[in-house]
N, C-alpha and C positions, 0 to 999 in steps of 0.2 A: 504494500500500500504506500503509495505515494503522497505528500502533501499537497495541496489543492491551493496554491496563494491566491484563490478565487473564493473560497469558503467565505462564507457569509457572517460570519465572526469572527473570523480576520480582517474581512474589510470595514466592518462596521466599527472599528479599533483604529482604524489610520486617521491619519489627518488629510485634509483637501489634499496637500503637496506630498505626501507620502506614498512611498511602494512599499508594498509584501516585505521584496528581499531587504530594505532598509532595517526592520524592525525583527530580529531575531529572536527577542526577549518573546512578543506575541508570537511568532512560529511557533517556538517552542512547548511552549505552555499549549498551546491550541492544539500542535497536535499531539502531545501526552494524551489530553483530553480526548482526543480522536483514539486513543491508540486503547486505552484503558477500555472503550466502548468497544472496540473492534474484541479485545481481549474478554471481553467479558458474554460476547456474542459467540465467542468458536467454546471458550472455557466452561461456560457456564447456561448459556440459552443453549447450545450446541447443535449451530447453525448447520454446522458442516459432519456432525455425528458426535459420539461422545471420545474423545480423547484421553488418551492412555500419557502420554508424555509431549512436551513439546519446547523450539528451542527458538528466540528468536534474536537475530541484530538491528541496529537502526544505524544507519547510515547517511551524511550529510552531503548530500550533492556538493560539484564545485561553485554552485548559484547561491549554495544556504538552503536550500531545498532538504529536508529529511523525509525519509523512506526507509520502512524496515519490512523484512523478510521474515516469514514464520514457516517453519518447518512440524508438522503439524504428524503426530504420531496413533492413529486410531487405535481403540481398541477392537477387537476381533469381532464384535457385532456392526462396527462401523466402518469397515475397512472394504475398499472400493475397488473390489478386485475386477468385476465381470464389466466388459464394455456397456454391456445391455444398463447400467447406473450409471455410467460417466456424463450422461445429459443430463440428470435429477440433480445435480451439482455444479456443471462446470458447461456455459455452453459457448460457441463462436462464430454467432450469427447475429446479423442487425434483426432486431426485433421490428413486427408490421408496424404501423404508425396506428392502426384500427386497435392492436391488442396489447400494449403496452410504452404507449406514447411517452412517457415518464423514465423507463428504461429506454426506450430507442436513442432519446436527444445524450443521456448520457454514456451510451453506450458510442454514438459519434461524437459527442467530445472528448472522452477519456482513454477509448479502449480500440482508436486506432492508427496502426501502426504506420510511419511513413507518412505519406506513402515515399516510396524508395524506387530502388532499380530503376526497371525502365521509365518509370513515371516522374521518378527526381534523381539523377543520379549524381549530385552532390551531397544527397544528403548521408549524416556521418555515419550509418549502420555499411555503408557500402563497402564492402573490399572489392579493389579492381579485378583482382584474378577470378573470384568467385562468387559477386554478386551482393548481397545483403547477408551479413551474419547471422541474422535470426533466421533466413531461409523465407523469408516473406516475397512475394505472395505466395499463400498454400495454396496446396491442391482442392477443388472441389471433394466432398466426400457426403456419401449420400446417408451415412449412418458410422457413428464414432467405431475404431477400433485402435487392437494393438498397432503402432508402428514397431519397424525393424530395428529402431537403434534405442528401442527399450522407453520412449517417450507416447502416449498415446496418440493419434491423431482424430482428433474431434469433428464432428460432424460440422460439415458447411454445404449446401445445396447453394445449389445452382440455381438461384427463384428468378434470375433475369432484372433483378433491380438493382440500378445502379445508383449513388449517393455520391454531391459535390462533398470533398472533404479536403479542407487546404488547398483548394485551385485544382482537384482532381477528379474524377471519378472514380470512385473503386465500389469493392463487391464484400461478397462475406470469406474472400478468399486475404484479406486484410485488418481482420478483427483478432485481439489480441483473446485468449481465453479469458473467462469472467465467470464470476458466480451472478447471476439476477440481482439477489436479497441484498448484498454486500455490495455491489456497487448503486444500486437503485437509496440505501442507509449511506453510503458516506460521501456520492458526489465527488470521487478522486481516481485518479488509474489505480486499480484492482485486480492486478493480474494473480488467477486461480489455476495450478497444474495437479493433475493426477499425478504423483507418481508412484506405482506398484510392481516397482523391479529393485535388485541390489544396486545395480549400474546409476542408475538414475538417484537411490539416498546416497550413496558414495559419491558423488558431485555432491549434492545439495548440501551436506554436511562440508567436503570441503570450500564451499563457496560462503558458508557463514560462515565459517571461524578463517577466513583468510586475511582479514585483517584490513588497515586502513590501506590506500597507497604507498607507498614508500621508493624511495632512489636511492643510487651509492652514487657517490661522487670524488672527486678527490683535486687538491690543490695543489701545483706543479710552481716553486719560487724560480723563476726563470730568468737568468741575470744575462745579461748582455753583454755579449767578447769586445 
């Protein structure tokens, strides 16, 4: 979950002249207060099933923006093994405008990706030899299943509608995963993944405890003959 410097108690806090990123003290505090709610929705409503263990980091963009990552450990009545439930949790498709207007507008502001590749390709997900990192845009898929490299691949149809989104058009082949409840409740990027392999917690474990950025560097006294 990401922080939202568009949140509606954040900006009701600035002054005429003030930006988000100026005001740190309010980020902070706000989204604690975000996060407490989030935690108390997976911990204790148990949005997402009942949980056995679980581990998370928050992380400070280089804008001042925080986001933190939760790694989330079911227990054995809630654990999301069979494809035929990865849609009762987690879906990746823009919702009709008829049956959930409320999620569709957030789902095109928060939870899409790019757009990249051929549609922008300066933008910075791009590596030249091989396209966009994340792998975007997906494949159409007419019903979720396992993928090969141990990550699911989530249902995305093909419904023929297309959506301006930052000067583009794009599809449901574009939409970042999501839970409904959770992003429809916090109004922020809310990116939700299955993962039900060893391959896939062995990353996700070493990606939260990897720590902040860091450099080596080193200082050369270079005198001149």
């Amino acid at each position: 979950m990401t922080c939202n410097p568009s949140w509606a108690e954040l900006k009701k806090e600035l002054q005429p002249h003030e930006e988000a990123q100026n005001r740190p003290d309010l980020i902070a505090r706000i989204f604690k207060a975000k996060l407490g709610s989030l935690r108390d929705d997976l911990l204790k409503k148990h949005v997402l099933g009942h949980v056995a263990a679980y581990v998370y980091v928050i992380e400070f963009q280089k804008r001042g923006l925080p986001h933190v990552h939760f790694l989330l450990i079911m227990k054995n009545e809630s654990k999301i093994i069979n494809p035929d439930n990865y849609d009762d949790f987690v879906a990746a498709e823009i919702p009709a405008e008829s049956e959930n207007p409320h999620l569709r507008k957030m789902v095109l502001k928060h939870m899409i990706h790019g757009p990249c590749g051929p549609l922008n390709a300066t933008s910075p997900c791009v590596i030249k030899s091989s396209g966009c990192k994340s792998h975007y845009p997906k494949q159409f898929c007419s019903a979720s299943i396992h993928g090969s490299d141990s990550y699911p691949i989530y249902r995305r149809r093909d419904t023929g509608e297309m959506v301006k989104v930052r000067g583009h058009m794009i599809d449901n082949r574009w939409v970042v995963p999501y839970n409904a409840h959770l992003l429809a409740k916090y109004d922020c990027h809310t990116n939700v993944e299955i993962c039900s392999t060893v391959k896939a917690v062995k990353y996700l474990y070493k990606y939260i405890y990897k720590g902040h950025d860091r450099i080596s560097f080193q200082i050369n006294d270079v005198q001149s003959t």
